[in-house]
N, CA, C and O atoms as CSV, one atom per row, in Angstrom:
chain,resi,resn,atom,element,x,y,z
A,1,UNK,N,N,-94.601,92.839,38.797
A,1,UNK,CA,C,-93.235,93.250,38.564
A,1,UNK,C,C,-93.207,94.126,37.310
A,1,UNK,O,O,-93.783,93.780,36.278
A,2,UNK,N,N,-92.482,95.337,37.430
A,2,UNK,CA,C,-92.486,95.683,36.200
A,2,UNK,C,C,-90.661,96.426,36.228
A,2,UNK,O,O,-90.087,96.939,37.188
A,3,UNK,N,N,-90.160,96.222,34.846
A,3,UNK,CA,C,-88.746,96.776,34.352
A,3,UNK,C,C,-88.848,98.391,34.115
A,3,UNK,O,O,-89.685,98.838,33.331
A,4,UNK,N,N,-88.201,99.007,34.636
A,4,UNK,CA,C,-88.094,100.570,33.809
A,4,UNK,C,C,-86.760,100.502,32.806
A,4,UNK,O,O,-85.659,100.336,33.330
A,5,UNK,N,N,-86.854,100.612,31.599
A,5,UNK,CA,C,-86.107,100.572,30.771
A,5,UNK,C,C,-85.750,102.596,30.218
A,5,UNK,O,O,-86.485,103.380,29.617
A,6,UNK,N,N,-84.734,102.726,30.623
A,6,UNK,CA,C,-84.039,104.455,30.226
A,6,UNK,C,C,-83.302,103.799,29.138
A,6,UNK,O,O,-82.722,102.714,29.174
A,7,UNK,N,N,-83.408,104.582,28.218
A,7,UNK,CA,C,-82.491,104.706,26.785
A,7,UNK,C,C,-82.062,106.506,26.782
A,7,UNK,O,O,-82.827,107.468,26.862
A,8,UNK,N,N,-80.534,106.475,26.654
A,8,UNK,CA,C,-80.061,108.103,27.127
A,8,UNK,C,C,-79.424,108.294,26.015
A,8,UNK,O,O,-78.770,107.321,25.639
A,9,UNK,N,N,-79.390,109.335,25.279
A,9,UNK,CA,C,-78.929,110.023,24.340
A,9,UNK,C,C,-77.767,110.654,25.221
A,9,UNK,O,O,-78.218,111.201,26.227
A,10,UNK,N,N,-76.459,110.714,25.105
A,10,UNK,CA,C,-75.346,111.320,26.055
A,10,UNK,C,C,-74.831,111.345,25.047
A,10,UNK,O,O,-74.980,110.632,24.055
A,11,UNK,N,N,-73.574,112.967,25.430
A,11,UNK,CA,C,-72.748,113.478,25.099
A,11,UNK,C,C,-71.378,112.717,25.173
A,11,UNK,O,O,-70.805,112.466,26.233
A,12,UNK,N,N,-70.878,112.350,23.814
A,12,UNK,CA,C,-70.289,111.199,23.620
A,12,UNK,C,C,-69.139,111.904,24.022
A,12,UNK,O,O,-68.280,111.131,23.598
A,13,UNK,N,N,-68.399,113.018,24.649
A,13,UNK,CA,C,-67.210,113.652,24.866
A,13,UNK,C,C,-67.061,113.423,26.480
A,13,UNK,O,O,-66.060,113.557,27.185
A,14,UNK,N,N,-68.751,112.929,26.923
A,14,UNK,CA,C,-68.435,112.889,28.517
A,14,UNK,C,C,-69.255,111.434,29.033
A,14,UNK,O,O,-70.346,111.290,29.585
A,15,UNK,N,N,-68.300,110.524,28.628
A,15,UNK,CA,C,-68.629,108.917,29.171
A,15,UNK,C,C,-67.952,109.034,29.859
A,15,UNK,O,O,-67.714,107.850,30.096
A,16,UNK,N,N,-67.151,109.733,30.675
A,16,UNK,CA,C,-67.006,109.688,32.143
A,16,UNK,C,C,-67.360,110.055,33.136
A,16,UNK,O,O,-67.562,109.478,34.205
A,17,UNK,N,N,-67.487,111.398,32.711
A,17,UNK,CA,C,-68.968,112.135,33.200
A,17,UNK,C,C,-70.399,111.051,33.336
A,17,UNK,O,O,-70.976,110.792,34.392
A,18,UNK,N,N,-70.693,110.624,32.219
A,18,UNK,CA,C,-71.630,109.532,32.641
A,18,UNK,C,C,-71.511,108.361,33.493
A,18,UNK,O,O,-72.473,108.035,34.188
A,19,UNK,N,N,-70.733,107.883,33.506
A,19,UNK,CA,C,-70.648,106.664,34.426
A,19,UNK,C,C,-70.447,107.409,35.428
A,19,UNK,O,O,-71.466,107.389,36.119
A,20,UNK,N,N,-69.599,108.110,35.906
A,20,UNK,CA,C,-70.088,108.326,37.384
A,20,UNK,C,C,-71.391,108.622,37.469
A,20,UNK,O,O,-71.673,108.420,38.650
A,21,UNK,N,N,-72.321,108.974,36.918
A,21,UNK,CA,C,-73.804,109.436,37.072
A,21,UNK,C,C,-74.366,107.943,37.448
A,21,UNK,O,O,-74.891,107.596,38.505
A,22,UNK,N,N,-74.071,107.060,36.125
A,22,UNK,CA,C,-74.416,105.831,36.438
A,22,UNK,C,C,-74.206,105.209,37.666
A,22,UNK,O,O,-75.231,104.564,37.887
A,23,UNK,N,N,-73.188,105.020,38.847
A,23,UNK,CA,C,-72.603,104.448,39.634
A,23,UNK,C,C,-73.181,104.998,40.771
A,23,UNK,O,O,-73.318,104.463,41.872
A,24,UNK,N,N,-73.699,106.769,40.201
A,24,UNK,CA,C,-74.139,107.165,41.811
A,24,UNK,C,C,-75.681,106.460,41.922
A,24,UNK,O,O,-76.305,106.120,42.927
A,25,UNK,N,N,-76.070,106.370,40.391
A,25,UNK,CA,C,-77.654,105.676,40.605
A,25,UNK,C,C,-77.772,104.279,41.217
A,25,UNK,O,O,-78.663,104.076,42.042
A,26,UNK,N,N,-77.040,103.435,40.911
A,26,UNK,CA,C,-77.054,102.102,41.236
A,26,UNK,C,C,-77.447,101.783,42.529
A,26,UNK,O,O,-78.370,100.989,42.706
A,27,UNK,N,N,-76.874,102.291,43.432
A,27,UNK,CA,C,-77.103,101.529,44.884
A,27,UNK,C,C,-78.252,102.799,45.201
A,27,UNK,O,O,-79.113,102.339,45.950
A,28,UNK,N,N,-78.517,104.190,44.876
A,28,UNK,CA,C,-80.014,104.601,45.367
A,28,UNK,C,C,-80.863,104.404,44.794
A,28,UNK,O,O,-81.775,105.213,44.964
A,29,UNK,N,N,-81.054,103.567,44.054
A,29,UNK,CA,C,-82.225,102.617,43.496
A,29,UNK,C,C,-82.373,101.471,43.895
A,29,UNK,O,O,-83.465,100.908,43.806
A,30,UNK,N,N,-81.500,101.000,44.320
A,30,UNK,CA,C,-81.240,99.612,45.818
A,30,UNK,C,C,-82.086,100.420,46.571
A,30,UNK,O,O,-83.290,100.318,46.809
A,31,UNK,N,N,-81.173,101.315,46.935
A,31,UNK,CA,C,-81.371,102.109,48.343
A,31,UNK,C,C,-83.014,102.137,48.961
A,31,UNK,O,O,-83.355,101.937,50.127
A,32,UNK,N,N,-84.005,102.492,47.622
A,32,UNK,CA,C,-85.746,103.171,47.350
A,32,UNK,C,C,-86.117,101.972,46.964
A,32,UNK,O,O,-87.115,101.964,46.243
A,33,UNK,N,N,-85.591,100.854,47.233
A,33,UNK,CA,C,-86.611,99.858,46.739
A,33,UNK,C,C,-86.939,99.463,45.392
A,33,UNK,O,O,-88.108,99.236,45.083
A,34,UNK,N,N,-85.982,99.364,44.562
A,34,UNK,CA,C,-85.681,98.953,43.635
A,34,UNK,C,C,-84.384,97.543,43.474
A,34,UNK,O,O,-83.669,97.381,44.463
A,35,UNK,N,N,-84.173,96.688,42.349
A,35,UNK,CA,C,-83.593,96.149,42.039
A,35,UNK,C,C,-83.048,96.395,40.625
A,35,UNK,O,O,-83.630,95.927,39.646
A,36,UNK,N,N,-81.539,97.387,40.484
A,36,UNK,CA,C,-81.001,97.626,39.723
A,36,UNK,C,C,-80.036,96.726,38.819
A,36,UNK,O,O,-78.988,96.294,39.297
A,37,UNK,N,N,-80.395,96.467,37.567
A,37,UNK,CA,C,-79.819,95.591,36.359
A,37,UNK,C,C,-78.488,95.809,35.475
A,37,UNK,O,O,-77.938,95.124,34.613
A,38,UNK,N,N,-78.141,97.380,36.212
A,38,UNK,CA,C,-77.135,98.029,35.977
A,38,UNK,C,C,-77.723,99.221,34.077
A,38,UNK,O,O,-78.709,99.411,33.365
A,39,UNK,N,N,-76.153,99.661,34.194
A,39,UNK,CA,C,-76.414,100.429,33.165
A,39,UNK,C,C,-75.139,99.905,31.889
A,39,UNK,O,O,-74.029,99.406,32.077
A,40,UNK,N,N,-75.856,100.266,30.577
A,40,UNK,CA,C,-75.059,99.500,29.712
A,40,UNK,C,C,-74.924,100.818,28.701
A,40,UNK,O,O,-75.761,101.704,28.532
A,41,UNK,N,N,-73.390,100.652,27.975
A,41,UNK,CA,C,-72.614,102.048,27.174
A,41,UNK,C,C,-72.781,100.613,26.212
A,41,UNK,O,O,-72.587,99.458,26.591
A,42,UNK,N,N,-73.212,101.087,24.825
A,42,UNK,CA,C,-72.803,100.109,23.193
A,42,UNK,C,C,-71.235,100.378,23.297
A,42,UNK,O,O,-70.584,101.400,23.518
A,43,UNK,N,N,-70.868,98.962,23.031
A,43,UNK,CA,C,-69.286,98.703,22.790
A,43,UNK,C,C,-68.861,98.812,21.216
A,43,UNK,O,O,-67.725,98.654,20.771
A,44,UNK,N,N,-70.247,99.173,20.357
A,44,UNK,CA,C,-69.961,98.920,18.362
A,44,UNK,C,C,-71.052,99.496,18.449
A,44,UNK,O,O,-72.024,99.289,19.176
A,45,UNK,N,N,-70.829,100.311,17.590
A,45,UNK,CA,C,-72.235,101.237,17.228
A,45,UNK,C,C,-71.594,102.595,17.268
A,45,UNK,O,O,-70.482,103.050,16.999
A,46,UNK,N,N,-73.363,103.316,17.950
A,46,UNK,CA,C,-73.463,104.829,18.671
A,46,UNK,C,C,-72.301,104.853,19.649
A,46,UNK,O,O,-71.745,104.013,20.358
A,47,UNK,N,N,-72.160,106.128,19.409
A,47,UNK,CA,C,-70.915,106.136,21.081
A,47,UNK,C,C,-72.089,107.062,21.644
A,47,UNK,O,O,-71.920,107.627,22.724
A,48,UNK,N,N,-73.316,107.233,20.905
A,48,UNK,CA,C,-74.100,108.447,22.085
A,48,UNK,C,C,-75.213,107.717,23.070
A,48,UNK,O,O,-75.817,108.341,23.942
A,49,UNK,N,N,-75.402,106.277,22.802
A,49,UNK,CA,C,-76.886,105.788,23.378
A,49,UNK,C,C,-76.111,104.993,24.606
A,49,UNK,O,O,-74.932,104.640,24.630
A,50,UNK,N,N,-77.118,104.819,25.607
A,50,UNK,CA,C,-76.882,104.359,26.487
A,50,UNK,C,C,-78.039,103.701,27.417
A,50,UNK,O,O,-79.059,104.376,27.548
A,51,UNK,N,N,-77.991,102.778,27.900
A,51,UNK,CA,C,-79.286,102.160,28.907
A,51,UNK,C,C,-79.506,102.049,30.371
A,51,UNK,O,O,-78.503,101.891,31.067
A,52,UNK,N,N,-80.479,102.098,30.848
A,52,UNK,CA,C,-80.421,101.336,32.251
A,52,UNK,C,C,-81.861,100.253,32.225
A,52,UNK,O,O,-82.925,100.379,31.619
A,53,UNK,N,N,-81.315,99.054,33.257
A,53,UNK,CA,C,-82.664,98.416,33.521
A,53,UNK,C,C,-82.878,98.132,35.114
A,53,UNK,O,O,-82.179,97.492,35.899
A,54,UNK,N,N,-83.960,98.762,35.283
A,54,UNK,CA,C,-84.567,98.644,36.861
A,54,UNK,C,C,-86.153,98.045,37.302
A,54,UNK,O,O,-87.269,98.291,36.845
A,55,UNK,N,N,-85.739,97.264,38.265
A,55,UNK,CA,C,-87.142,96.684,38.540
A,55,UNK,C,C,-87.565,96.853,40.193
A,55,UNK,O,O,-86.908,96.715,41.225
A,56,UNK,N,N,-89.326,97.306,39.865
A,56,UNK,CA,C,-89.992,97.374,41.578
A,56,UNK,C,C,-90.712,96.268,41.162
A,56,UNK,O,O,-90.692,95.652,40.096
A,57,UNK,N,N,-91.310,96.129,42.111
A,57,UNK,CA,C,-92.488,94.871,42.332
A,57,UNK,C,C,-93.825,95.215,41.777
A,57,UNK,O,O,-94.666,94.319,41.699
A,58,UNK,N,N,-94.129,96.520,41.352
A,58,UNK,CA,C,-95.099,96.819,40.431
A,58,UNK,C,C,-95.265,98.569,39.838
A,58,UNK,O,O,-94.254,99.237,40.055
A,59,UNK,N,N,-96.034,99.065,39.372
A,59,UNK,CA,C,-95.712,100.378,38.754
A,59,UNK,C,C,-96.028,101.497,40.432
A,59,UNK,O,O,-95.522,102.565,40.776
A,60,UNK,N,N,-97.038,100.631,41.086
A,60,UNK,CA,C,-96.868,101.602,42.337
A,60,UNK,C,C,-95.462,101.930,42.956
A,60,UNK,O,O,-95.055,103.076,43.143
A,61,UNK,N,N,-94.876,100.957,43.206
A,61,UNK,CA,C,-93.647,100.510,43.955
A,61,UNK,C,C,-92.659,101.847,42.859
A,61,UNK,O,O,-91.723,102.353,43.478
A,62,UNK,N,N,-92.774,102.156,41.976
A,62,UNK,CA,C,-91.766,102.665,41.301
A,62,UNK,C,C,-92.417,104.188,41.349
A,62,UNK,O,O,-91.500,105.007,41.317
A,63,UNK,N,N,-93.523,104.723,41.406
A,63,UNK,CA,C,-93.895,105.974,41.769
A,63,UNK,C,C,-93.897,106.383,43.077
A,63,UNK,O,O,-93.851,107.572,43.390
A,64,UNK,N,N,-93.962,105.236,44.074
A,64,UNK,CA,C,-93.222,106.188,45.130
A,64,UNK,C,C,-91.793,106.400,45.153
A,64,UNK,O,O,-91.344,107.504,45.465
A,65,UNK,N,N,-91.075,105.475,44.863
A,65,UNK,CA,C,-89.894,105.686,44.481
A,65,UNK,C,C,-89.523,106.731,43.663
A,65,UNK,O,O,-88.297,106.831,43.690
A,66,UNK,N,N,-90.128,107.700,42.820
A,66,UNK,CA,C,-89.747,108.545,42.158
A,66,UNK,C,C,-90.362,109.733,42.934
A,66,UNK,O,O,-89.739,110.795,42.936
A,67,UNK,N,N,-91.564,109.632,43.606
A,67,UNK,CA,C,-91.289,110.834,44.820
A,67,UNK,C,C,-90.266,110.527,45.812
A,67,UNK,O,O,-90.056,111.623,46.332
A,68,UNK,N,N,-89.509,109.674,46.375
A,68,UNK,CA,C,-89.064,109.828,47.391
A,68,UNK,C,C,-87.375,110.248,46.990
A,68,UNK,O,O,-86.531,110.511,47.846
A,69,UNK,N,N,-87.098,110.238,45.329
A,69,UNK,CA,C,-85.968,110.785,44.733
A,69,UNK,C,C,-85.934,112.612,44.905
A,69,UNK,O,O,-84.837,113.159,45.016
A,70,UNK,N,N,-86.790,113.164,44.909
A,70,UNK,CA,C,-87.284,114.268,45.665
A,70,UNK,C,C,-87.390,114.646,46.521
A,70,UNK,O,O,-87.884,115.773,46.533
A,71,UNK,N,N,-87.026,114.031,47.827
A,71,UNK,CA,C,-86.681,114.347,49.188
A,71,UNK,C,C,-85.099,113.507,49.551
A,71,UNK,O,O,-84.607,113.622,50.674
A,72,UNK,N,N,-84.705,113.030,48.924
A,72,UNK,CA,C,-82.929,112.235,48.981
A,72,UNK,C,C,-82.360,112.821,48.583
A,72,UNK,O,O,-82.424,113.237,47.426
A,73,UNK,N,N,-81.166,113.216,49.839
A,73,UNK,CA,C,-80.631,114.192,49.649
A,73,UNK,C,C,-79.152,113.680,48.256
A,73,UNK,O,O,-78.504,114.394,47.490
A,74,UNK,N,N,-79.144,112.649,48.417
A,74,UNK,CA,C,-78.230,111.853,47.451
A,74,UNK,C,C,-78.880,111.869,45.894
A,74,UNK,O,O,-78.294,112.240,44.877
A,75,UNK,N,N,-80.106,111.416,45.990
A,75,UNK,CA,C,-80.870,111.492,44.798
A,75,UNK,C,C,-80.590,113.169,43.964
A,75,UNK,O,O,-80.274,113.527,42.829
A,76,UNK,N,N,-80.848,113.710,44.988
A,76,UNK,CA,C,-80.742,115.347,44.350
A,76,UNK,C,C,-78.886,115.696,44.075
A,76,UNK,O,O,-78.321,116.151,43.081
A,77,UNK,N,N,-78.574,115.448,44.828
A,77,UNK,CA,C,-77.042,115.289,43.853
A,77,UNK,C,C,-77.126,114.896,42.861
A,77,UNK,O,O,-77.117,115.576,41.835
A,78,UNK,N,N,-77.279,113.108,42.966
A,78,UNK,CA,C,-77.157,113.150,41.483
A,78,UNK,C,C,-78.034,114.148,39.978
A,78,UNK,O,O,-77.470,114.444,38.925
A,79,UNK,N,N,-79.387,114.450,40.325
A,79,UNK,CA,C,-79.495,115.234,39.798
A,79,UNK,C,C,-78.770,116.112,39.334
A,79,UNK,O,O,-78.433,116.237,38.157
A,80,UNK,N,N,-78.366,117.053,40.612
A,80,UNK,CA,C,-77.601,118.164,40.025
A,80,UNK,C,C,-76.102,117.949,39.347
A,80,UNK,O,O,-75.464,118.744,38.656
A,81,UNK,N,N,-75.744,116.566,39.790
A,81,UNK,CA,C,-74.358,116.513,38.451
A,81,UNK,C,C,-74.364,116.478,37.346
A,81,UNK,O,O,-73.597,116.950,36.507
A,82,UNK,N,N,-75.363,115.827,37.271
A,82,UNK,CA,C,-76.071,115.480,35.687
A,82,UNK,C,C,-76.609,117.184,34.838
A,82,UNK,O,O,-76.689,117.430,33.635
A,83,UNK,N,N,-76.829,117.890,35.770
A,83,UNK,CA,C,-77.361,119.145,35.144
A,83,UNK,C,C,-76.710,119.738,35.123
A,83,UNK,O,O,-76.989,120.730,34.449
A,84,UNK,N,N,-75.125,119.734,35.865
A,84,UNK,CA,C,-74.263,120.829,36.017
A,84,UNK,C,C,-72.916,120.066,34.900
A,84,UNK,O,O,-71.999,120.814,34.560
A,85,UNK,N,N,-72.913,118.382,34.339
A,85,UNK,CA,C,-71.841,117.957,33.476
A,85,UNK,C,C,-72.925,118.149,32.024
A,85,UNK,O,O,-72.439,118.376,30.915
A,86,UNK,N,N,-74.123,118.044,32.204
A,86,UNK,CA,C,-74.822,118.223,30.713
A,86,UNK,C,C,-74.118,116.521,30.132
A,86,UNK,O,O,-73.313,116.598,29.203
A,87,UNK,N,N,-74.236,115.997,30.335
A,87,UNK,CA,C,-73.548,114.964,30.232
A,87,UNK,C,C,-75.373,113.794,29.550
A,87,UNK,O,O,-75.330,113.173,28.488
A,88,UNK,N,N,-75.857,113.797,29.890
A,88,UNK,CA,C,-77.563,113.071,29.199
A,88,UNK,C,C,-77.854,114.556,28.448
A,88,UNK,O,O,-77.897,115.706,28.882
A,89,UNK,N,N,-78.021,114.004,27.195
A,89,UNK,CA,C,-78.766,115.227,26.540
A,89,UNK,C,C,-80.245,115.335,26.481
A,89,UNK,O,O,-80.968,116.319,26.642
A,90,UNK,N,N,-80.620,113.701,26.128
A,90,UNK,CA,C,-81.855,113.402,26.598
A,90,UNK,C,C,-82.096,111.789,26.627
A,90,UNK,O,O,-81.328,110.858,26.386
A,91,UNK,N,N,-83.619,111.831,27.061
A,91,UNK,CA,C,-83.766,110.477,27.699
A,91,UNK,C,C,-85.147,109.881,27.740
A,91,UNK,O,O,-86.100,110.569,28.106
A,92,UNK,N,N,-85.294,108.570,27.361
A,92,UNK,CA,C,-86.726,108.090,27.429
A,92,UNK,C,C,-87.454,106.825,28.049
A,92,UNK,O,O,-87.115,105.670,27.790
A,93,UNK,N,N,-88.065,107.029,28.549
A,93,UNK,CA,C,-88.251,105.791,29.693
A,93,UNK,C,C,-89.562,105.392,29.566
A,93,UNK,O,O,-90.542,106.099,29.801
A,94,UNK,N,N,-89.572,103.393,28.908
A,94,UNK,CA,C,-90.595,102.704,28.809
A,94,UNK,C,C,-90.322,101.561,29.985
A,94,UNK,O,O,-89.223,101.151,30.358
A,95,UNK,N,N,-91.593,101.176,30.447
A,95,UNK,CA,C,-92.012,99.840,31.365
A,95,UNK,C,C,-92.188,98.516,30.555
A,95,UNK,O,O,-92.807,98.394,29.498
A,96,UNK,N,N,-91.572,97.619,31.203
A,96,UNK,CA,C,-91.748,96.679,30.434
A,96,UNK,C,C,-92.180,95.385,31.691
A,96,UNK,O,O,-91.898,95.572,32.874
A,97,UNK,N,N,-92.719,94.404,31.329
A,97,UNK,CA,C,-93.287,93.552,31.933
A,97,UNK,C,C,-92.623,91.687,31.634
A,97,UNK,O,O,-92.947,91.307,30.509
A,98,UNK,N,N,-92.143,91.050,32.115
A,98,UNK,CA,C,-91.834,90.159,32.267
A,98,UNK,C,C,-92.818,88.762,31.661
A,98,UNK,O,O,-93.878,88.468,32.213
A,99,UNK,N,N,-92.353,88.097,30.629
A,99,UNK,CA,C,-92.900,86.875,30.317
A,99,UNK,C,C,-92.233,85.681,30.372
A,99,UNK,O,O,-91.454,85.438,29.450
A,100,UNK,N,N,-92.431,84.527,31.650
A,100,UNK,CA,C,-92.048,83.456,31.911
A,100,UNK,C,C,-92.392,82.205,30.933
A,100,UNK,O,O,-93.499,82.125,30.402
A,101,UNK,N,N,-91.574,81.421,30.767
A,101,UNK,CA,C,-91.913,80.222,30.275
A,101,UNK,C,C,-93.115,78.901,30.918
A,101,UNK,O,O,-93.274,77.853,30.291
């Protein structure tokens, strides 16, 4: 199992612009075989950072999933909203791994 953890630097004038970005990701990351943890805006703080947490069943499971965001035709929308609201300025994405008791 592994978590993909996104931390997004966004344009704090368009958190609406972002959440819809957010909302279109949610269920096509269901959709590819993922289990989405949702996405989280700081309520005190930054008004610019923002998160998501997503999990496949291992780092394979999540690279096909990121080719097959490349042939969805939904996936590529969201892309292009995101490039056409400028709304993520930028963004960085670590794996993280799960430790049980």
């Amino acid at each position: 199992m592994v978590t993909c953890y996104v931390k997004y630097v966004i344009d704090s004038y368009k958190l609406a612009e972002f959440e819809r970005y957010a909302k279109m990701w949610i269920p096509l990351v269901q959709k590819l075989g993922g289990q989405h943890h949702g996405y989280f805006l700081l309520s005190e703080g930054a008004s610019n950072i923002a998160m998501a947490l997503f999990t496949f069943e291992s780092l394979a499971a999540y690279e096909q999933y990121r080719e097959a965001t490349l042939e969805d035709p939904d996936c590529q929308a969201a892309f292009q909203y995101a490039e056409e609201t400028r709304c993520i300025l930028s963004y960085e994405r670590s794996f993280m791994r799960p430790v049980f008791g």
